[in-house]
N, C-alpha and C positions, 0 to 999 in steps of 0.2 A: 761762596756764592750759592745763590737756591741751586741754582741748575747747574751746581756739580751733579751731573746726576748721578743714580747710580752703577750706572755701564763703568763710571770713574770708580763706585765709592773703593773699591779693592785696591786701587793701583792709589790713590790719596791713603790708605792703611799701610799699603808697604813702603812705599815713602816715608812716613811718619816713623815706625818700626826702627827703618832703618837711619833716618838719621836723629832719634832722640838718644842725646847726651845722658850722661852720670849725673844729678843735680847737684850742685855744690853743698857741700856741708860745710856748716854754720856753729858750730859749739857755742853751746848758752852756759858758763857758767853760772849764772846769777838768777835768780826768782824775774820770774816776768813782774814788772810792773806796770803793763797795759797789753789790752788785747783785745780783736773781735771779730766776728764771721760777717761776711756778706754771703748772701745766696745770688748767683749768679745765673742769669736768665736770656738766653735768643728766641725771639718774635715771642715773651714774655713767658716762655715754659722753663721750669727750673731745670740745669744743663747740670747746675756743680756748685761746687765753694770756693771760699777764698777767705784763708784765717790768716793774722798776724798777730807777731807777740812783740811788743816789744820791752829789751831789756838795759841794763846801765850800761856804757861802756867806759874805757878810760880816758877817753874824750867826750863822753857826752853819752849819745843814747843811739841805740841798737833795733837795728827793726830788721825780724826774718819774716818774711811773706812766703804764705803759699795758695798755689792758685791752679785751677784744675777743672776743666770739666768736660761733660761725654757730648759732641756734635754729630747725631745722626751716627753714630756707632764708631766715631771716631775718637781715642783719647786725644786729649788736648791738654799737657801738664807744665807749668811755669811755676819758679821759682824766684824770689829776688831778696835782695840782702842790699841795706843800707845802714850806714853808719854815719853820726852826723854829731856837730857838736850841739850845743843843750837848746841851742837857736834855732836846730834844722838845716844849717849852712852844712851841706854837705862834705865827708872827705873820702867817703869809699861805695861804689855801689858796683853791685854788679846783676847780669838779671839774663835766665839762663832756661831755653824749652823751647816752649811754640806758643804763640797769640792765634793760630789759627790752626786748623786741620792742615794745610797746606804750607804754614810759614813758620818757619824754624825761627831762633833769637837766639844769642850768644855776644852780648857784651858788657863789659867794664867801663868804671873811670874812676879814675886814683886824682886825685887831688894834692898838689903840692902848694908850697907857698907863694911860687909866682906863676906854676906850671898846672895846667891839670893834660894827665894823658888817658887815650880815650882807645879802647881795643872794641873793635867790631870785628867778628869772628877771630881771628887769629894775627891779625894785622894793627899793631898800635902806630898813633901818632900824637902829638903836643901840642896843645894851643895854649894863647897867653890866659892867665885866670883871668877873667872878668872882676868886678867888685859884689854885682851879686847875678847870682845864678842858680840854677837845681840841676837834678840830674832825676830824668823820667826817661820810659822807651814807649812812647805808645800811649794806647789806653786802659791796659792793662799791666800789672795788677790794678785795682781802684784804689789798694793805701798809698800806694805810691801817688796819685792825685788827690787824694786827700792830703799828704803832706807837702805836696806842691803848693795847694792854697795856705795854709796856713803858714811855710815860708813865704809866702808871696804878701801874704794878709797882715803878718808882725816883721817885712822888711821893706813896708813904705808902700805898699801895691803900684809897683812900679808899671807905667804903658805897658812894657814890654818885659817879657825875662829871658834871659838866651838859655839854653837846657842842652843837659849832656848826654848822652853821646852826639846829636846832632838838636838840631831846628830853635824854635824862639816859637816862648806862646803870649799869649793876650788873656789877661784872665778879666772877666767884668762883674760884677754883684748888679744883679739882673732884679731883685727886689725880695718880698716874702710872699710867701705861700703857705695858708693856715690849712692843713691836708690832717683828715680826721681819720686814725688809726683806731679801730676796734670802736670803744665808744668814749674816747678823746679826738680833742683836735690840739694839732701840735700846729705853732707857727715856724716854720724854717727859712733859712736864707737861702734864696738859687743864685748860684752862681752860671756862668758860659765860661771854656776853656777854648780856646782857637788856635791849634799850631801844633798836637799832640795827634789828631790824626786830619782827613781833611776834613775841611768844616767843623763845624761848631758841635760841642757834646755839652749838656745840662747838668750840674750836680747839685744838690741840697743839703746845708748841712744846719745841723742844731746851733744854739748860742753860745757853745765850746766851740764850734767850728769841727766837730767829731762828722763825718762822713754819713750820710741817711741811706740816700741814694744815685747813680750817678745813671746819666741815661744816654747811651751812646753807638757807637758801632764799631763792629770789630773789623779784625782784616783783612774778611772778604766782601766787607761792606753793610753785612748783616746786620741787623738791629739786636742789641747787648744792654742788657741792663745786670745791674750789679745794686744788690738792695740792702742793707742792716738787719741782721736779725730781730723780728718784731715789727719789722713795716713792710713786711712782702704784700697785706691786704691793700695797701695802697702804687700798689705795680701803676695797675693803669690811670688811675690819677696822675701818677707821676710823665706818663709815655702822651697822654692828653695834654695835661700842661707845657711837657718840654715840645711839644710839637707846635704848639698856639708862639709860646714865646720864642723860640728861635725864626718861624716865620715874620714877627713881630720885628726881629731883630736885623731879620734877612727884608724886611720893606722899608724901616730907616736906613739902611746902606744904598736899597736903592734908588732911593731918591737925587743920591747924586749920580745915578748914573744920568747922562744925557738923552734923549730922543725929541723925536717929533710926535708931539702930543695933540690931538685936535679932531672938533668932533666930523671934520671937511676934510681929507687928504685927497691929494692924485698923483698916482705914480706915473712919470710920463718918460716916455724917448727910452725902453728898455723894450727888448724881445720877448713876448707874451709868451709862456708857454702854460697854456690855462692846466693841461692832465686830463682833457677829456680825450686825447690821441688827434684832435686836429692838427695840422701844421703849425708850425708856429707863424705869431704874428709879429712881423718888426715894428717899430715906431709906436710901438703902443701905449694906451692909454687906461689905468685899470681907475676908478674913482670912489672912493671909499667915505660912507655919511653913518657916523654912528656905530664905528664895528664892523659896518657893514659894507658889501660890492655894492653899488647902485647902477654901476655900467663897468664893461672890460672891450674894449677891441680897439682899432687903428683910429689912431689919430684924429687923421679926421674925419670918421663918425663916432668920436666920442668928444661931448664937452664936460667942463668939470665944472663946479662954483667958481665965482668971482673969487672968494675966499679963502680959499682951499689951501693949504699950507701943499705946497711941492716938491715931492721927493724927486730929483733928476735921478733915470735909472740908466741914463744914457750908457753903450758899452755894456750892459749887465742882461740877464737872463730873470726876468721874473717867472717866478714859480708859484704852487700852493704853498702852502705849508704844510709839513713832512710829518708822518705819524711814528711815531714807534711802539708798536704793539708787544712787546713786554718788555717790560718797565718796572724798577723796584724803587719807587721814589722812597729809600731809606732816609732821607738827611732831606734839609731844606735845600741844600748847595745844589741839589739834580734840578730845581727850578732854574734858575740862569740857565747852567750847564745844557738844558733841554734847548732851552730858546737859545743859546750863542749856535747850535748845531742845527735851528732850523727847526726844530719839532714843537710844533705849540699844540697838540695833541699826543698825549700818552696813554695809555691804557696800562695801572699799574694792576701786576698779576698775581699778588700775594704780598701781605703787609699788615702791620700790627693795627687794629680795628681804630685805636683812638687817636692814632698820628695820621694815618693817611687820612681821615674824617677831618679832622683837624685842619689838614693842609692844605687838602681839596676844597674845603670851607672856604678858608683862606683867598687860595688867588682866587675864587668865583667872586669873592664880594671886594676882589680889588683890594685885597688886606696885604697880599705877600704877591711875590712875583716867581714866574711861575707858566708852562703851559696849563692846557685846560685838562684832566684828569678824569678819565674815564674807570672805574672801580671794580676788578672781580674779588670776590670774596674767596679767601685761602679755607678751604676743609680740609682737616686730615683723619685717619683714626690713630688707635693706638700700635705702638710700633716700633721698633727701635731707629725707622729712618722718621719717626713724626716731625712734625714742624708746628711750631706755634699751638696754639692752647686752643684752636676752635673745632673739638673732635665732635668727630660723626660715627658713634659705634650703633647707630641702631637706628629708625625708623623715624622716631619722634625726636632726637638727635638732627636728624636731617633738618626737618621742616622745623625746629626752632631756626637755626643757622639762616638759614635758605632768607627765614622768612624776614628775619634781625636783620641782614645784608638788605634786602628788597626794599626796605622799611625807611634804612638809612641811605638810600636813593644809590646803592651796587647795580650795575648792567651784568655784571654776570658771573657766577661761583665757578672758584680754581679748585680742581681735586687736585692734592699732593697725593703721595705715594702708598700712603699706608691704610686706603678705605678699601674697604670689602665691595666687592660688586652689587651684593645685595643693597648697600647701605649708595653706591653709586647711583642704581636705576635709583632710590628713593630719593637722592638732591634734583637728579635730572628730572623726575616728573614734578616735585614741588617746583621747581624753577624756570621747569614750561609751564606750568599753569598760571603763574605768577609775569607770564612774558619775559623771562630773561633766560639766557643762554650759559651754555656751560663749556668751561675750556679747561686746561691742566696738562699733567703728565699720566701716564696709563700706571695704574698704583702694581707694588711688587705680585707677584701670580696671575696678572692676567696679560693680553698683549691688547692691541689695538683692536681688534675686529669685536670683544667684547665691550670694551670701552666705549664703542662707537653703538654697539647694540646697546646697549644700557642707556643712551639718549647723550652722550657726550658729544657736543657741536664741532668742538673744535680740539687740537691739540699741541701743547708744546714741546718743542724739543723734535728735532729729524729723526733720532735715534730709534723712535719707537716707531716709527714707520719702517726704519730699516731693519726691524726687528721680527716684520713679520714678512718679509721679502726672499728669506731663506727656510731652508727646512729647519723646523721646532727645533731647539737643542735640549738635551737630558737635563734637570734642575742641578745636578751638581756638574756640569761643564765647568771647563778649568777657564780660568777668566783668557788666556792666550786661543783658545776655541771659539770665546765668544765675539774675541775682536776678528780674529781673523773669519768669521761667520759674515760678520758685520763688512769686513773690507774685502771680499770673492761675492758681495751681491750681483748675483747677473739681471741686469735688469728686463733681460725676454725671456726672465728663466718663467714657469707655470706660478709659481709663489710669487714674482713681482705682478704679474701682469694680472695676477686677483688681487690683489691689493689694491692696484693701481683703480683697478674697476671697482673695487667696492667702498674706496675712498668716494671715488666722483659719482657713484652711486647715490651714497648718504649725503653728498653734499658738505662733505668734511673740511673744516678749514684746516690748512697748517701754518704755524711760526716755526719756523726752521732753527732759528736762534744760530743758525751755523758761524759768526765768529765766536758763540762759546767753544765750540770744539775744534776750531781754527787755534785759540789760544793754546792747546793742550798740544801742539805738534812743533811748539819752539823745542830750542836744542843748540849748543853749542855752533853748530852751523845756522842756524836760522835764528834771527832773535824774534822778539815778539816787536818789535820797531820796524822791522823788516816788514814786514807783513802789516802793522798797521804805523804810520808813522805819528800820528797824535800822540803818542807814550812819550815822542818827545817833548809835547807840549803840555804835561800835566803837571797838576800842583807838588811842589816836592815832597808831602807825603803821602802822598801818592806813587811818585816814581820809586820809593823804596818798594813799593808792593809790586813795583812790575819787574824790576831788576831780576837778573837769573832767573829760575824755574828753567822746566822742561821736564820731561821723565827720562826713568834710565837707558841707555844705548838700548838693553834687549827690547825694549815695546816700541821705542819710538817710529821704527819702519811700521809697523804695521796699525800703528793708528794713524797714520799718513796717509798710508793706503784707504784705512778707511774715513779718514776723514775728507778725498777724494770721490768718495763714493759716496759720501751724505752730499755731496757739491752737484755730482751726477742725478741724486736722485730730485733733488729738487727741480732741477732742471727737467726732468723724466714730468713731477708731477704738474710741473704751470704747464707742458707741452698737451697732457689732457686733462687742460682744464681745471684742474681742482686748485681753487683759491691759495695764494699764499700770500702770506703778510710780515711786512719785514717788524724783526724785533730786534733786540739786541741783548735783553739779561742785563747782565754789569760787567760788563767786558770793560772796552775804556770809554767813562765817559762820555757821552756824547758823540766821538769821532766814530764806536763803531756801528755806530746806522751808517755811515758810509760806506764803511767797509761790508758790511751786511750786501748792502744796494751792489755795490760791486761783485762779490760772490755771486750777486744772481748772476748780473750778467756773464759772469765765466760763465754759469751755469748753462745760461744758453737764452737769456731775457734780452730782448731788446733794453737800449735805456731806457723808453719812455715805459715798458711793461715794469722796469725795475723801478722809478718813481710810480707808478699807480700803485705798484704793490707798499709804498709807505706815502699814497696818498688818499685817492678812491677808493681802493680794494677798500683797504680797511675802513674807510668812510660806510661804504654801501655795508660790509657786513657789520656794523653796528650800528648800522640802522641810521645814519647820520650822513648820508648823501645829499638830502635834499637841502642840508646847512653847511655842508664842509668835503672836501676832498679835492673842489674844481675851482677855478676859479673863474664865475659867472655871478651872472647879477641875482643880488637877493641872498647869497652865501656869506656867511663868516668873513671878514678880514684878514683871513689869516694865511700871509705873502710871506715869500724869502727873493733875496734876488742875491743874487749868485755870478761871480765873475767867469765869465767862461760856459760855452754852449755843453752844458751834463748830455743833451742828445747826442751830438758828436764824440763826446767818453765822458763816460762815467763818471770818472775820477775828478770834473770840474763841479761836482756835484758837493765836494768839499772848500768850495773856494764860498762857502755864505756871507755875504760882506752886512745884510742887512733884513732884519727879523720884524714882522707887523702881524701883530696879535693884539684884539682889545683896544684897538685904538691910538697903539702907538707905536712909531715905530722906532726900533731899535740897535745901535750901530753893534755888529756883533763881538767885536774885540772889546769894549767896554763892559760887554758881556763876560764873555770869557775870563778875563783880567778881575773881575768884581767878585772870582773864587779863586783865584791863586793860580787859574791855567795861562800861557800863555797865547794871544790871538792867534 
């Protein structure tokens, strides 16, 4: 995820260290007869490689992959070996490292004639052989998907294919695409893969069916591309198109989803709770013409059209519609997934320029489904934690950037971690001049009190608030210093109580993001289901990525502690006054804005302050109050209704039975179910 940040990146290195394996060796007796490199690339910057050779065997044919690249200063190395007869019918694979900074691999599958057995980590079992099948782990390496189609492609292209070591994909030929390299245009065939991670990944291949490029996400959810040597100039053509067509793909699915479509609604006989802090209303009546609230309050002083299609909200709790203020909409599938949890306003916080344009496009003109998408433009400089390819080393740097985001209608520029302050004041003043606002993380060498002086509005992540709440620490502090710095924050120490004052001074917004640092304190005694339970309801792969984790016994008390103490400080900063806005990052899906919502109020938020802060709050500081946040006359349409009074606790703030955005409303488990989650 982006917002591992780096208070983690040390304890993600030792990790890694520590659990990467010996890689299997592969002996090639025999001359390669095929081979080729991909360049390998997140949020479109080249990370690494990925070469395969393959050679004869005495069965057929032999293929050693390898695959490798640096994430933010973390290695990231994979190996795989398949063995197949001359058809591609698989009979030996095994595939053996990490697909991510954070996620180890380690399995096999042997192939017998009526058996195939299948070892994930250390533990083998048996199922019956299928008649046809492959064997893939993921989305990585890309030759291994690349030979998944072309088995799929010369054995009938079957609906479905079941794959080894677990799941079953769907592969579709999506049409061609004439994509002009250097000064040719080449015609290629795109393909969709479905079932290898979640949602849909795009690949291109030539009239051989040989591999071009595949355009996908890896296993912290990050945007991944994997390119052929010789057509890396065509990157974002490729990140532009697969965004257009998978949301294409993602608006004929849903079509069968069910709602109530109509340009007259009235929601009647549910408990009003409009989010402007009034009491609530029983028996109410909200009426909606065009998208739009035309009238909201009791019964009867409200009338509706003759017309009017009728949602009964009878027993439910109507609400706004819920915002989530950081958002990585990498993949189409986060559309549903936003609206089955209620959010039909996102604010995504960093993302590859021609996808999130692309998708945003999309649902505004009713093309893909989808909440409505609010845009900050990602900067970084150069770095060894950079991100994405849109650097700011310098002055005129800036205002290209600044000005390219403004242009293509972005609300507001995300700093990453690796821009210079100098190069900081110069996006914040091009980007007030220009009327937009600036939000991020506080980049490596400086803390927040500069960040904030340099014109940055807003900031993400707790952590850098609780950064400057204790005394400085020395730049080579031993990372056990810095957490426990972090968890003995006193908050009436002199260092919290200027911070606290010179946050609400400036006007400073904060995203807390705090279920990202929630996720990092599971552990054999606490799972991560414990603490949020939606993991139980996500798509199956999905829940491989949630299974296990933790860190080891010696850290885990003390980022407890202080992940206790980023819960305290939030609650320190809405006590005076300085704005907060719920986000979530990419925790789980959807479910954790609830969870979010809920930490506040541990934190010490009433409910209805923990809905404002993902409804108004964030309305008003983006300047979008006078259209969305409440639910009054002449606002947005954009309702949830909810079983269960969330004022009364929190936690019924997860029961969304029914999503209205755009004119339609929508039954949420229909939702949910239309990605693989369960309602």
């Amino acid at each position: 995820m982006k917002s591992s940040t780096r208070r983690y990146a040390w304890v993600l290195f030792v990790v890694t260290v520590s659990w990467l394996a010996g890689p299997p060796a592969f002996p090639q007796d025999t001359p390669a007869k095929n081979s080729a490199r991909f360049r390998l690339h997140k949020f479109e910057q080249p990370i690494g490689e990925e070469s395969y050779t393959e050679t004869a065997a005495p069965t057929g044919r032999n293929f050693s992959i390898n695959f490798e690249f640096t994430d933010r200063g973390t290695p990231v190395p994979l190996q795989a070996h398949l063995v197949s007869a001359e058809d591609l019918s698989p009979t030996q694979f095994e595939i053996n490292g990490r697909n991510a900074r954070s996620a180890a691999i380690d399995e096999a599958v042997e192939v017998g004639t009526d058996k195939i057995r299948i070892r994930e980590d250390k533990t083998w079992r048996e199922e019956p052989r299928p008649e046809k099948f492959f064997t893939v782990a993921g989305y990585a390496p890309a030759t291994m998907q690349m030979l998944l189609v072309q088995y799929w492609k010369s054995h009938g292209s079957p609906a479905k294919l079941k794959t080894y070591p677990t799941g079953e994909v769907k592969i579709e030929q999506r049409g061609n695409d004439d994509i002009k390299i250097g000064d040719k245009t080449e015609t290629l065939q795109r393909f969709t893969i479905e079932g290898l991670i979640w949602g849909r990944e795009t690949l291109w291949f030539d009239a051989n069916l040989q591999l071009i490029a595949e355009i996908s996400v890896d296993a912290e959810f990050d945007h991944f591309e994997a390119i052929r040597e010789g057509y890396e100039s065509a990157l974002g053509t490729f990140v532009g198109r697969a965004g257009a067509d998978e949301m294409a793909a993602l608006n004929e699915m849903a079509k069968g989803i069910s709602g109530v479509r109509s340009d007259q609604i009235a929601v009647i006989n549910g408990t009003l709770i409009d989010g402007t802090g009034k009491p609530p209303v029983p028996n109410a009546t909200v009426v909606i013409e065009n998208g739009k609230i035309t009238a909201a309050g009791p019964r009867t002083q409200v009338r509706y059209p003759k017309h009017a299609k009728i949602i009964d909200a009878a027993g439910k709790f109507i609400l706004p519609g819920l915002w989530d203020m950081h958002a990585h909409f990498e993949q189409v599938e986060w559309g549903p997934i936003y609206l089955a949890a209620g959010a039909t306003t996102v604010r995504d916080v960093g993302n590859e320029l021609e996808f999130i344009t692309a998708v945003r496009d999309a649902i505004a003109n009713s093309r893909g489904l989808g909440p409505r998408i609010l845009a900050a433009g990602v900067v970084d400089g150069d770095g060894p934690l950079a991100l994405g390819v849109e650097r700011v080393n310098n002055a005129t740097q800036a205002k290209e950037w600044v000005d390219r985001y403004h242009d293509l209608g972005f609300q507001q520029i995300k700093i990453y971690s690796s821009v210079k302050l100098a190069n900081v004041e110069a996006v914040t003043t091009e980007a007030h001049r220009l009327g937009m606002t600036v939000t991020g993380h506080i980049p490596e060498g400086m803390n927040a009190y500069e960040g904030v002086e340099a014109g940055m509005d807003q900031i993400n992540h707790i952590e850098y608030v609780a950064n400057i709440m204790h005394k400085p620490l020395p730049p080579d502090a031993k990372p056990m210093d810095r957490l426990e710095a972090a968890a003995n924050v006193d908050l009436a120490s002199p260092e919290s109580q200027k911070a606290i004052a010179f946050l609400k001074s400036h006007g400073t917004v904060i995203d807390p993001t705090l279920v990202v640092f929630e996720g990092f304190t599971v552990g054999p005694d606490r799972t991560l289901e414990s603490l949020e339970p939606g993991v139980a309801k996500v798509a199956p792969e999905l829940a491989v990525q949630f299974a296990g984790g933790g860190l080891p016994p010696e850290y885990r008390d003390v980022i407890r502690r202080e992940f206790a103490k980023y819960v305290a400080i939030a609650g320190a900063l809405h006590r005076a006054g300085i704005p907060i806005v719920a986000g979530t990052d990419q925790s789980v899906p959807g479910h954790s804005l609830y969870r979010e919502m809920e930490l506040y109020v541990q934190a010490g938020f009433t409910p209805m302050e923990a809905i404002q802060a993902a409804t108004i709050v964030p309305a008003k500081l983006m300047k979008l109050d006078n259209e969305s946040g409440t639910i009054e006359a002449g606002k947005r349409a954009d309702l949830i209704l909810v079983d269960g009074n969330p004022l009364e606790n929190i936690h019924n703030i997860r029961n969304v039975r029914t999503v209205i955005t755009n004119g339609t409303a929508y039954d949420t488990a229909e939702l949910w179910k239309s990605v693989g989650f369960k309602p």
